[in-house]
C-alpha positions as CSV (number, residue, x, y, z in Angstrom):
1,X,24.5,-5.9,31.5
2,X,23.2,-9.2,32.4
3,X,19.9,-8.8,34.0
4,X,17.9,-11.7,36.3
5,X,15.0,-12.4,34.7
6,X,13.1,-12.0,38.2
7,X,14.3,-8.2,37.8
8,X,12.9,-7.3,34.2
9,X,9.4,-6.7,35.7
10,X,11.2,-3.6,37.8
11,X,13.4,-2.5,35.4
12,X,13.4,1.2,35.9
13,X,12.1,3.0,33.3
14,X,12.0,7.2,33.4
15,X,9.4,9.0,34.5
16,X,9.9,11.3,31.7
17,X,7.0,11.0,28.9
18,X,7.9,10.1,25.3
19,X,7.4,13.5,24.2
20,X,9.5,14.7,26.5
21,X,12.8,12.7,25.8
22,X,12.1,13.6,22.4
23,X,12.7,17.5,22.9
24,X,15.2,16.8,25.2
25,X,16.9,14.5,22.2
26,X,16.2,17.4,20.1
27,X,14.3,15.5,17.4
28,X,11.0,17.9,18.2
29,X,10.6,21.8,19.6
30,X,8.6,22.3,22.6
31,X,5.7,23.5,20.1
32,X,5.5,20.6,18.1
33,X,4.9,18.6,20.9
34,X,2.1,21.2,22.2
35,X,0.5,20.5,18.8
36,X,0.8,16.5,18.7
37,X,-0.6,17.0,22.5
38,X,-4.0,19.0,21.4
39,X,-4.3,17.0,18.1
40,X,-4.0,13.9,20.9
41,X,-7.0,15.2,22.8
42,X,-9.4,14.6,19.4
43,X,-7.6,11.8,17.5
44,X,-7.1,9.3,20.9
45,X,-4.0,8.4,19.0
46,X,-0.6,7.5,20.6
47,X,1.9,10.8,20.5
48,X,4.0,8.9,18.6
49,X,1.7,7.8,16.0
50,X,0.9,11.7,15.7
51,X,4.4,12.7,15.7
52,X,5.4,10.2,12.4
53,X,2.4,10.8,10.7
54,X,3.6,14.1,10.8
55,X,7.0,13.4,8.9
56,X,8.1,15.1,12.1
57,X,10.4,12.3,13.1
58,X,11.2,8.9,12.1
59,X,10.0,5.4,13.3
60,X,13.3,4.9,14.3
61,X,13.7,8.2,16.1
62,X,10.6,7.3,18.6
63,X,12.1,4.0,19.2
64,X,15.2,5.4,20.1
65,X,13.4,7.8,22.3
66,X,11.4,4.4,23.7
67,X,14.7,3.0,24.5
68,X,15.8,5.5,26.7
69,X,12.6,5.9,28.3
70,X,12.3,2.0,29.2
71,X,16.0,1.4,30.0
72,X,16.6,-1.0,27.4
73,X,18.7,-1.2,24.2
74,X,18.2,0.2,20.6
75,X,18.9,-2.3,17.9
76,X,18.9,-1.5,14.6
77,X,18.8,-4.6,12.9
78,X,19.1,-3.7,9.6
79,X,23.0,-3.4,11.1
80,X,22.8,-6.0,13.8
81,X,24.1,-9.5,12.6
82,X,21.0,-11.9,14.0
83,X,22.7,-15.4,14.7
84,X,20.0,-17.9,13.1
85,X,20.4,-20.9,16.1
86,X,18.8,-18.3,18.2
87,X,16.4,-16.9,15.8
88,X,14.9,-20.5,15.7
89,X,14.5,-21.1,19.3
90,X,11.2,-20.0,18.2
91,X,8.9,-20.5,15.7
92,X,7.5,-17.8,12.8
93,X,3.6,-18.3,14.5
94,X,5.2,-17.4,18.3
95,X,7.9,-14.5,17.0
96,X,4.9,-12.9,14.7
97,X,2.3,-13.3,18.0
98,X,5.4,-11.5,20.0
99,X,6.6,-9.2,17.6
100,X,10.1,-10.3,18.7
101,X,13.2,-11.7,17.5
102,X,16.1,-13.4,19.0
103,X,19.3,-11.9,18.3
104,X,21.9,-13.6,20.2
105,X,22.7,-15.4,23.0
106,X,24.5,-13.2,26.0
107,X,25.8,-16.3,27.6
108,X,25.2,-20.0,28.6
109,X,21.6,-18.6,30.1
110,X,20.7,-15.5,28.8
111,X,19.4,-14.5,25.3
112,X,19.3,-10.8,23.8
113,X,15.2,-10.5,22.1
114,X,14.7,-7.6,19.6
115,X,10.5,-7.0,20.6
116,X,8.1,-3.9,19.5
117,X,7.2,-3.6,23.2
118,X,9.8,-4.9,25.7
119,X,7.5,-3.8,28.5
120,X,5.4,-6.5,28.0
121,X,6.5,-8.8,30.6
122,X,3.8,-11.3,30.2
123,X,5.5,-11.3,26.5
124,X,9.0,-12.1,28.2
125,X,7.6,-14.4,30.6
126,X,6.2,-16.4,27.5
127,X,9.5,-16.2,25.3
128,X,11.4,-17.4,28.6
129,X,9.6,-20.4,28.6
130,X,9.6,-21.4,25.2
131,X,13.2,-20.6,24.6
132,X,14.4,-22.4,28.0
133,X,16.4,-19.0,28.6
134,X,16.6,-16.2,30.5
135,X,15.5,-12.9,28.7
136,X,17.0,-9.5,27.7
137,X,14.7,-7.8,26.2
138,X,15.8,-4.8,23.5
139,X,13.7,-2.7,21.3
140,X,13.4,-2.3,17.4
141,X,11.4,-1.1,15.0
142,X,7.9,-3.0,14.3
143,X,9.4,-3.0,10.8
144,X,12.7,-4.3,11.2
145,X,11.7,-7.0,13.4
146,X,8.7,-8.1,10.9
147,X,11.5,-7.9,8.1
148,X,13.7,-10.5,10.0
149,X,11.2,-12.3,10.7
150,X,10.4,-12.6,7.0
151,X,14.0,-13.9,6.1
152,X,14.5,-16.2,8.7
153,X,11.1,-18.3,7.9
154,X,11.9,-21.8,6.8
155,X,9.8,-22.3,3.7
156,X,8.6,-26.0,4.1
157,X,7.3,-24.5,7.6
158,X,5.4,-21.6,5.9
159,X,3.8,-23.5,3.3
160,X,3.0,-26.2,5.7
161,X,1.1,-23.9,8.2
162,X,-0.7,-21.6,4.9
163,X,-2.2,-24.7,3.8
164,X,-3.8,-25.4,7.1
165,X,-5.1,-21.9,7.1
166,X,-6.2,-22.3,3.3
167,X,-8.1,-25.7,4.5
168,X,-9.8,-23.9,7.5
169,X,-10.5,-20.8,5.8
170,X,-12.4,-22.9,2.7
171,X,-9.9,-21.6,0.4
172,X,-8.9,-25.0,-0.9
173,X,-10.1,-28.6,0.0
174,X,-8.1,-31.3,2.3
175,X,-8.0,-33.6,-0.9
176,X,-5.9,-30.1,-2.8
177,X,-3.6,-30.0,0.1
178,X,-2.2,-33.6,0.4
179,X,-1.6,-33.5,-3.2
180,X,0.5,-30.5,-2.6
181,X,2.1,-31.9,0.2
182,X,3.7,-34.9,-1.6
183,X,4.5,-32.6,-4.3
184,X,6.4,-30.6,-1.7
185,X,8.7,-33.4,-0.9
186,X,8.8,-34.8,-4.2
187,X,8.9,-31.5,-7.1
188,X,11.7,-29.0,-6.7
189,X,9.2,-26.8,-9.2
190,X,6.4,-26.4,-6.1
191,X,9.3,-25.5,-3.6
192,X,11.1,-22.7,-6.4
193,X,7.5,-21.5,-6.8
194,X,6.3,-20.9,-3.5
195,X,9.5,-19.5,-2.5
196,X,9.4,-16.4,-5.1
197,X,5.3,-16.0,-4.4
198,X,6.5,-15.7,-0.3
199,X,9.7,-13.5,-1.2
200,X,7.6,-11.2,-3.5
201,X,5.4,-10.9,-0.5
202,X,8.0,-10.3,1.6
203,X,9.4,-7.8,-0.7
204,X,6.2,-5.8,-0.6
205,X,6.4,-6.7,-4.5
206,X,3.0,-5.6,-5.9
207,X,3.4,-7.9,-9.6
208,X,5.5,-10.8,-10.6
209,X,6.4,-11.1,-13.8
210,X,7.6,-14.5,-15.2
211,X,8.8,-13.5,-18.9
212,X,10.3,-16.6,-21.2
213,X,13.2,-15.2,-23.1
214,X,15.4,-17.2,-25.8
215,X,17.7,-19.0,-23.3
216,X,15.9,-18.9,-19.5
217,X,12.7,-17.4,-17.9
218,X,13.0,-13.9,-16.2
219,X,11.4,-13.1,-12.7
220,X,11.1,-9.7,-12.0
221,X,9.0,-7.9,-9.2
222,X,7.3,-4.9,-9.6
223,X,8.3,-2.8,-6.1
224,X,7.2,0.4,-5.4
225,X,5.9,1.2,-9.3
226,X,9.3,0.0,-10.5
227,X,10.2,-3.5,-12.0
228,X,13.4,-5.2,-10.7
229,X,14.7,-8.6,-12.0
230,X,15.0,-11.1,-9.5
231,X,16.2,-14.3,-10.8
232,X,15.8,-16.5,-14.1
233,X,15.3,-20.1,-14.1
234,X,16.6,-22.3,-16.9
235,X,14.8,-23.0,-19.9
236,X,14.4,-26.4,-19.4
237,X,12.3,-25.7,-16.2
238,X,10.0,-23.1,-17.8
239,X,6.9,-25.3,-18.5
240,X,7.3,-26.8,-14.9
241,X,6.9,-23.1,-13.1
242,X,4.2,-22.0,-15.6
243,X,2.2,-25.0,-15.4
244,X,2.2,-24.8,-11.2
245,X,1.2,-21.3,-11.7
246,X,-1.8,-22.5,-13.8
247,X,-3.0,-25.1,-11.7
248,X,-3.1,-23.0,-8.7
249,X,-4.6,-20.1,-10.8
250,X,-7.3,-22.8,-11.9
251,X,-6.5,-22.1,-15.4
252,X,-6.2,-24.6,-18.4
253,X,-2.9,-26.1,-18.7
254,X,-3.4,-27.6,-22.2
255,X,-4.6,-24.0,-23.7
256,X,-1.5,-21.8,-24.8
257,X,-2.3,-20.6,-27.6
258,X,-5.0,-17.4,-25.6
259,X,-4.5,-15.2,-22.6
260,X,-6.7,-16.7,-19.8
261,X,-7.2,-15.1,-15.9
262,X,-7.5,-16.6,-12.7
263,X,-7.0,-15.8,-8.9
264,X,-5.2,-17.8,-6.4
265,X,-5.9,-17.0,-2.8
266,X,-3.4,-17.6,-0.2
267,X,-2.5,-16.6,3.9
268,X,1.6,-15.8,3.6
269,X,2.5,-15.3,7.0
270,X,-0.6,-14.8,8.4
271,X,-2.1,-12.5,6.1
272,X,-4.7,-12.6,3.3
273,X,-3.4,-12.3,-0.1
274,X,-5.1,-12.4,-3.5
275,X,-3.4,-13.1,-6.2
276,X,-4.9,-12.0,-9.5
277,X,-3.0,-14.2,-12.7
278,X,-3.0,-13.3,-16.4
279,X,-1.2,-15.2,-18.8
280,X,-0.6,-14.3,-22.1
281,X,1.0,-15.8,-25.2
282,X,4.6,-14.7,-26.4
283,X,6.9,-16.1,-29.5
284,X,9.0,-18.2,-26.2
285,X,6.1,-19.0,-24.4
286,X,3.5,-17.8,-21.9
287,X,4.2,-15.0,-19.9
288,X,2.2,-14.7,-16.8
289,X,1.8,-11.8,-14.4
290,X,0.6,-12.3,-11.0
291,X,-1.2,-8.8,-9.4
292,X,-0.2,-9.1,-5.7
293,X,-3.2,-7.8,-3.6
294,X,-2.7,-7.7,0.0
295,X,-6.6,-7.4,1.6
296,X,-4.6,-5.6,4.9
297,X,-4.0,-3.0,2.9
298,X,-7.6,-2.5,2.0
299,X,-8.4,-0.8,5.6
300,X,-6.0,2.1,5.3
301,X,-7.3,5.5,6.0
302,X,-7.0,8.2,4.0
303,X,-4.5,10.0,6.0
304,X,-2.0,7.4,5.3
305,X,-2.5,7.4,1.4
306,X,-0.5,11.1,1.2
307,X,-3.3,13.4,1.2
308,X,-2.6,16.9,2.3
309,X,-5.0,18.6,4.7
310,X,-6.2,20.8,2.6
311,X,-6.3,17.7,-0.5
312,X,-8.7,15.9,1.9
313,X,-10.8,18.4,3.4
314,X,-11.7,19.4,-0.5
315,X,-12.6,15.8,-1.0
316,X,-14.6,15.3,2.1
317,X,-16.7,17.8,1.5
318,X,-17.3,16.2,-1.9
319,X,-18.1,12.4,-0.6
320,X,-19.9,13.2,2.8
321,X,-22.7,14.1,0.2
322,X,-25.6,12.2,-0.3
323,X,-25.5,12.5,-4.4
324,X,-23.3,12.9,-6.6
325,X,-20.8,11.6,-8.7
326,X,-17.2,11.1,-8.1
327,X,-14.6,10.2,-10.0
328,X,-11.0,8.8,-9.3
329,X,-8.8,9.1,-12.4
330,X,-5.1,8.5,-13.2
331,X,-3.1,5.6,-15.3
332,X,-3.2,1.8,-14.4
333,X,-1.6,1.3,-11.1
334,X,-2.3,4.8,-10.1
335,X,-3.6,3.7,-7.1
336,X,-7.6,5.0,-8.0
337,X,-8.9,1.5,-6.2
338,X,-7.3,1.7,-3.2
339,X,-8.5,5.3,-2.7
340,X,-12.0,4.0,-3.5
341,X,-11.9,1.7,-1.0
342,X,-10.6,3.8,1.5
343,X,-13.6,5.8,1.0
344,X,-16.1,3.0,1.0
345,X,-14.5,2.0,4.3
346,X,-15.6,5.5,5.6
347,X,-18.8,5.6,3.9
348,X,-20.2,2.2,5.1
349,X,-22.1,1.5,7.7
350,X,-25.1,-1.0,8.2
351,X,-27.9,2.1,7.5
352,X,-26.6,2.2,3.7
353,X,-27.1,-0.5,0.7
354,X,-23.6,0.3,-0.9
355,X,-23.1,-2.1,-4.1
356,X,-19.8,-2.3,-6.2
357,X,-19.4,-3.4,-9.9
358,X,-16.0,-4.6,-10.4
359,X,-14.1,-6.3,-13.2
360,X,-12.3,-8.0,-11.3
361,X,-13.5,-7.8,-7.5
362,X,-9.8,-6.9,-5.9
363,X,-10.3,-6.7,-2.6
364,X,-13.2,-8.5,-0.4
365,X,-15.2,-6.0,1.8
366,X,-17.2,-6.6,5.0
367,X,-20.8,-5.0,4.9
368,X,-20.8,-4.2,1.5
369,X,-22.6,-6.0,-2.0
370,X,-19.4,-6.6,-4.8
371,X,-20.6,-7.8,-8.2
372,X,-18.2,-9.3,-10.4
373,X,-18.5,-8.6,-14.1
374,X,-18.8,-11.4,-16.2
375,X,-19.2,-10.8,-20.5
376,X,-19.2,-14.6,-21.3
377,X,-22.4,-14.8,-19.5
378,X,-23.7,-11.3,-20.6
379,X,-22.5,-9.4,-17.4
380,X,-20.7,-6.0,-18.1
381,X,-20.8,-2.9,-16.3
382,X,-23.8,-1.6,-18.3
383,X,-26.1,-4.3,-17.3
384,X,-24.4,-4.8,-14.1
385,X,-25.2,-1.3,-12.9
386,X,-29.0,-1.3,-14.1
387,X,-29.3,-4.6,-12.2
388,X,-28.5,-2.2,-8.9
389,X,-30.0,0.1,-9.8
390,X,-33.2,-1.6,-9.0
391,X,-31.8,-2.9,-5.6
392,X,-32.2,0.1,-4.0
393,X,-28.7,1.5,-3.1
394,X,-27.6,4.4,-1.2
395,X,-23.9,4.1,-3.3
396,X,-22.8,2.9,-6.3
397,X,-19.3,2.0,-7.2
398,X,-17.9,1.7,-10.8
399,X,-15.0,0.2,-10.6
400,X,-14.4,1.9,-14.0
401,X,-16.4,4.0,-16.9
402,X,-15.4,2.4,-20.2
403,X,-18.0,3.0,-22.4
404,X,-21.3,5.3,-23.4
405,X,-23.8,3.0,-22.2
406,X,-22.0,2.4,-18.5
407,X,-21.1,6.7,-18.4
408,X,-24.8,7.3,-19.2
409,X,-26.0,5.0,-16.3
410,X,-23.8,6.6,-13.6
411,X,-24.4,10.2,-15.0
412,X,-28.6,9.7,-14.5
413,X,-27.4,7.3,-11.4
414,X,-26.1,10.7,-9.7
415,X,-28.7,13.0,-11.0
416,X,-31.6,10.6,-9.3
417,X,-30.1,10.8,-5.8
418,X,-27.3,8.5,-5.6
419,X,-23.6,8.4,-4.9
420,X,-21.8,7.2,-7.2
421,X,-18.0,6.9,-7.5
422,X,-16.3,5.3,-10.4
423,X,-13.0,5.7,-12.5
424,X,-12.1,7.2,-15.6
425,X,-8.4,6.9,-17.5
426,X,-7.4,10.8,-18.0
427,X,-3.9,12.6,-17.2
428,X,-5.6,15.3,-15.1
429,X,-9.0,15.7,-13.0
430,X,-10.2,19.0,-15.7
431,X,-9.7,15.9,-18.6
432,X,-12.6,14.0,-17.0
433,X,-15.2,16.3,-18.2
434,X,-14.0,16.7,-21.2
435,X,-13.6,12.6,-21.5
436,X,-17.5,11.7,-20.5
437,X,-18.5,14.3,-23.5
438,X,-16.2,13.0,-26.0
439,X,-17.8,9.5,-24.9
440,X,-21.5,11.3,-25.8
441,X,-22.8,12.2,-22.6
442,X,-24.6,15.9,-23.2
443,X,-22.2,18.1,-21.7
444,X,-25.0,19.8,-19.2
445,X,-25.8,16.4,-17.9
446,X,-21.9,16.1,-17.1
447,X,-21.6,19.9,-15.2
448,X,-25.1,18.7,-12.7
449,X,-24.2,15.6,-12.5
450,X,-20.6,15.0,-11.4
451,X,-19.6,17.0,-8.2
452,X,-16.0,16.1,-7.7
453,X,-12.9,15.3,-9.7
454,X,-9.4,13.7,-8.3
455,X,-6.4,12.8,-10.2
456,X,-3.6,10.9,-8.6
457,X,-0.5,9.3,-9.1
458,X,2.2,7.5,-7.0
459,X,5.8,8.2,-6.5
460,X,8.4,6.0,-4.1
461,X,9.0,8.0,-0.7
462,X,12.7,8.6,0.3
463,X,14.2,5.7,2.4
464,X,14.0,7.2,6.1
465,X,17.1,5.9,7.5
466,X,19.3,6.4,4.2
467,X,18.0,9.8,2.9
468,X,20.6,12.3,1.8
469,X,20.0,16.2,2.5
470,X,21.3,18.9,-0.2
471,X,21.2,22.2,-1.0
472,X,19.7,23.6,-4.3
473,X,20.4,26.2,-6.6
474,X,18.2,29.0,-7.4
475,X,18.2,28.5,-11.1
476,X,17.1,24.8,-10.3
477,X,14.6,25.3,-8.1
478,X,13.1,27.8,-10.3
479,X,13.6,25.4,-13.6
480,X,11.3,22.9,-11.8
481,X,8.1,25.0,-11.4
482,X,9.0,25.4,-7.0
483,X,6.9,28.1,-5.1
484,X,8.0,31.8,-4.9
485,X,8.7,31.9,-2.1
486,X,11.2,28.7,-2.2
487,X,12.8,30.5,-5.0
488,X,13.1,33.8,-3.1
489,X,14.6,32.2,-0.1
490,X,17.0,29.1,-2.1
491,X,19.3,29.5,0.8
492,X,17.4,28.7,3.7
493,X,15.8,25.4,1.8
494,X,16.9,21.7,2.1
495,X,16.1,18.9,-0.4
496,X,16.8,15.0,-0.2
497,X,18.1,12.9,-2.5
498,X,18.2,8.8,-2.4
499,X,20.9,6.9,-0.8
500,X,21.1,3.4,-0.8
501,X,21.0,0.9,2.2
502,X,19.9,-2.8,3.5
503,X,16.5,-1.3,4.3
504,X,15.6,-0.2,1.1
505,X,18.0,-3.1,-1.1
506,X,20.2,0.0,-2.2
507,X,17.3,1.6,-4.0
508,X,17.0,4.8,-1.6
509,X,13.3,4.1,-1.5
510,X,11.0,2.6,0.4
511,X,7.0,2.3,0.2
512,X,5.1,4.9,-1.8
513,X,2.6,8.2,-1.2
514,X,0.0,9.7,-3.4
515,X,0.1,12.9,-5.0
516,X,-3.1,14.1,-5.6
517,X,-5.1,16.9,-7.8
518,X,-9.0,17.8,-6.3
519,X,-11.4,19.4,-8.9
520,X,-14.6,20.6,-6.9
521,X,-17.1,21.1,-9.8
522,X,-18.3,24.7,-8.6
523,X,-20.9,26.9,-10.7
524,X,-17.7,28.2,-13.2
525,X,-16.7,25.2,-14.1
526,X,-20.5,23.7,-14.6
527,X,-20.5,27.0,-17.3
528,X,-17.5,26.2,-19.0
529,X,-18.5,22.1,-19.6
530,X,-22.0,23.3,-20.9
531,X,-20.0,25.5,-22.9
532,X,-17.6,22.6,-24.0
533,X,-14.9,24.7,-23.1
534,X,-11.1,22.4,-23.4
535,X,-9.5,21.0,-20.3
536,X,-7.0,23.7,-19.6
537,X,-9.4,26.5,-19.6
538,X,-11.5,24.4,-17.5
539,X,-7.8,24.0,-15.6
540,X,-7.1,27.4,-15.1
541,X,-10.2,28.4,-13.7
542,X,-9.9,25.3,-11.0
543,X,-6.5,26.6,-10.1
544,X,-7.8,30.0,-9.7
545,X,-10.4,28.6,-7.2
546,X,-7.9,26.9,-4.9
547,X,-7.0,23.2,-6.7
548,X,-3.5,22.2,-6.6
549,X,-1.8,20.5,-9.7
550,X,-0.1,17.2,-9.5
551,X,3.0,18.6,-9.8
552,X,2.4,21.1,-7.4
553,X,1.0,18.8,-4.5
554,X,4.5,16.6,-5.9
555,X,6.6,19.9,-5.3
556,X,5.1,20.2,-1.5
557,X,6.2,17.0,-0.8
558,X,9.7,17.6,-2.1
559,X,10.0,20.6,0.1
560,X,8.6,18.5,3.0
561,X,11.8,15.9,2.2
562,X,9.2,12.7,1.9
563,X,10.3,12.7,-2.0
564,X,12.9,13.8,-4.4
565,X,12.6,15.7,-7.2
566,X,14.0,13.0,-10.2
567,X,10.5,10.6,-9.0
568,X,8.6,13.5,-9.4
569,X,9.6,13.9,-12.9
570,X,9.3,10.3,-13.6
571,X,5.5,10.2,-12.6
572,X,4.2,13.5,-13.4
573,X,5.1,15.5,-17.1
């Protein structure tokens, strides 16, 4: 129904509470919400918030529930057809500072806005008067609406206003960006480039592969752990798209024949991404991969990485000490930084020195000392790390133990009263001991020194709005290693499998958790290092004092519907 815009301000909303509307919807019991309501009390947090973090109900589910509290429409837009003549009546800067979206006009005077928060009538007032219409405001996911926002951006626009950015942020001087701005009207190459660096952002991509075959060049983006092709550009344009990658990467265009690195920073739609750039010589040319690292991501807590309750409380208790070291491992792209850094976030605060040795420095911290390792000029993590040791830290951070020399420094770094976290490459959190004494660290060094082991991995969460609920067998929950008590009661348990939808671009996933492995070094495990004892007795002992594996953390989160079992046997063995 049409609505005045004079009459949005008293729309009548109900005077039942969120919480309410979702028992009443059925979505929550009565004792959920008494849980979310105490947890409320301590965490400040919105019931909402609480009741997603949860995996008790969807995003969508507590807009839904919005809608009917405020009186307004539900659009899913991810099936809502968004006509593009009202989408820009407004530009990307104004529909991002909104959160809204036109969708359509109503009539001659009225336009239909997707927002996050269509209670905002100072927000309505605004959109009003920049659209020259009246408003009817509808609600959507903060998702969805950021999504749209995404693919309705005019790319001459975007690169237009990141450049500004670039200039004001010092990322790149005025000279740099009129040279790219006649490029932009003048070299199809800069336009086919920027487009695939803003659609990989918009993707969520987190690498870009260019890879010169026999007859084209391949784009593929890595989402979610997994690599998708994109596009491929003719052969005959391949040294144009590698060359622009070079130059903004600051590498040397004339040099093909070795890999080279570099780093391009850029603002895509208002946020801060690095790009980190290797290139690397193949029989049909370079290859380059670009390492997309958004810095937003760097301030996540670690209740949003996937960490069980009992996962975290285990590895609190580990970094809230004041020694000690503790070490992160799993494969490349096991997420082990990002955990890091969501520690450091918690750690830091202006009464502690903390100091980071990197190679490379991913992600720019406020209030914290990053050193970037540099072996041309002598600069590894050896002589990094004896360099701080004479600054007088409080905590050390390793981005990773490679060698003897740097394991030895960090071991005694621990012993002498710091706190030291670092990285190691094993499968599992028991293969770390065993690691630092095949490396030649004396194993009863190891057993006083380290105080905590994780292990992690990262698997592709089911696609909310397209997950598909089944029922097991027996035989197949007990094939794959499920509790006793899942196997015991098969009938009463419901898995999910993938679907397919817009959302996720028919994958059945979307975004990814960690599954996680805690090792708390206690007195038994100390014996069996200095005993140089093998991993899996060192294992089984662990287990017997309360660590979950990998798979079995993986398993929980099966049973909790957030993944399916296939990922979980396609990250863990």
């Amino acid at each position: 129904m049409q609505m005045p815009r004079e009459d949005i301000p008293q729309r009548r909303t109900s005077k039942k509470r969120t919480g309410e509307i979702l028992v009443e919807m059925g979505l929550i019991t009565p004792q959920q919400l008494e849980e979310a309501l105490e947890e409320q009390k301590t965490s400040h947090r919105r019931i909402g918030e609480i009741l997603v973090a949860k995996g008790w109900i969807t995003s969508t589910e507590l807009t839904q529930a919005l809608a009917r509290r405020l009186n307004v429409k539900f659009l899913d837009l991810a099936e809502t057809k968004i006509d593009p003549s009202a989408a820009d009546l407004i530009s990307e800067k104004d529909a991002r500072r909104y959160a809204a979206i036109p969708v359509k006009y109503v009539d001659d005077h009225t336009l239909l806005v997707a927002m996050v928060d269509p209670a905002n009538i100072f927000a309505v007032d605004d959109l009003r008067i920049l659209t020259g219409y009246d408003i009817e405001p509808a609600i959507a996911t903060e998702e969805d609406i950021f999504a749209q926002i995404a693919k309705m951006r005019r790319l001459d626009d975007k690169v237009a206003a990141n450049l500004e950015e670039q200039v004001d942020s010092g990322e790149i001087s005025a000279e740099e960006v009129r040279d790219i701005r006649e490029q932009i009207d003048e070299a199809p190459i800069v336009k086919l480039v920027n487009s695939i660096l803003a659609q990989a952002v918009d993707d969520g991509a987190s690498d870009i592969h260019f890879e010169p075959q026999a007859k084209e060049l391949v784009i593929r983006f890595r989402n979610d752990g997994v690599l998708h092709e994109i596009m491929s550009v003719p052969r005959r344009m391949q040294s144009g798209v590698l060359s622009r990658l070079k130059i903004m990467a600051d590498l040397d265009i004339a040099e093909r024949r070795i890999p080279q690195d570099g780093r391009i920073g850029l603002m895509v739609g208002g946020k801060p991404i690095d790009m980190r750039v290797a290139s690397l010589p193949t029989v049909y040319g370079e290859k380059i991969v670009i390492r997309l690292l958004d810095r937003s991501n760097v301030m996540l807590r670690l209740e949003d990485l996937g960490f069980s309750p009992k996962a975290l409380a285990r590895y609190q208790k580990s970094f809230t000490k004041p020694y000690g070291a503790i070490l992160v491992t799993g494969p490349t792209g096991s997420g082990k930084s990002t955990t890091l850094y969501a520690t450091l976030n918690i750690l830091n605060s202006p009464e502690k020195n903390i100091i980071t040795v990197e190679d490379p420095v991913e992600y720019r911290l406020a209030g914290i000392n990053q050193v970037q390792t540099n072996p041309k000029a002598g600069l590894t993590f050896a002589s990094g790390l004896r360099s701080i040791l004479r600054c007088d830290p409080d905590i050390v951070m390793i981005g990773e133990i490679r060698d003897r020399e740097t394991a030895q420094i960090a071991i005694e770094s621990a012993l002498t009263g710091h706190l030291v976290l670092s990285t190691l490459h094993t499968n599992d959190a028991p293969g770390a001991l065993s690691r630092l004494t095949e490396m030649g660290i004396e194993p009863f060094l190891t057993a006083s020194a380290v105080d905590c082991v994780l292990a992690q991995r990262l698997a592709r969460k089911l696609c909310d709005a397209c997950k598909e609920p089944y029922k097991p067998t027996q035989e197949m929950l007990r094939r794959n290693d499920f509790p006793l008590e899942a196997v015991e009661n098969w009938e009463n348990v419901t898995l999910y499998k993938p679907g397919g939808c817009s959302r996720c671009n028919g994958t059945g996933y979307k975004g990814r958790l960690g599954l996680y492995e805690v090792m708390l070094v206690t007195e038994a495990i100390e014996r069996l290092t200095v005993e140089r004892k093998s991993a899996d007795e060192i294992s089984r002992v662990a287990q017997a004092e309360g660590m979950k594996t990998l798979r079995e953390d993986g398993i929980e989160k099966v049973l909790a519907g957030r993944t399916s079992i296939e990922e979980i046997g396609r990250v863990i063995v």
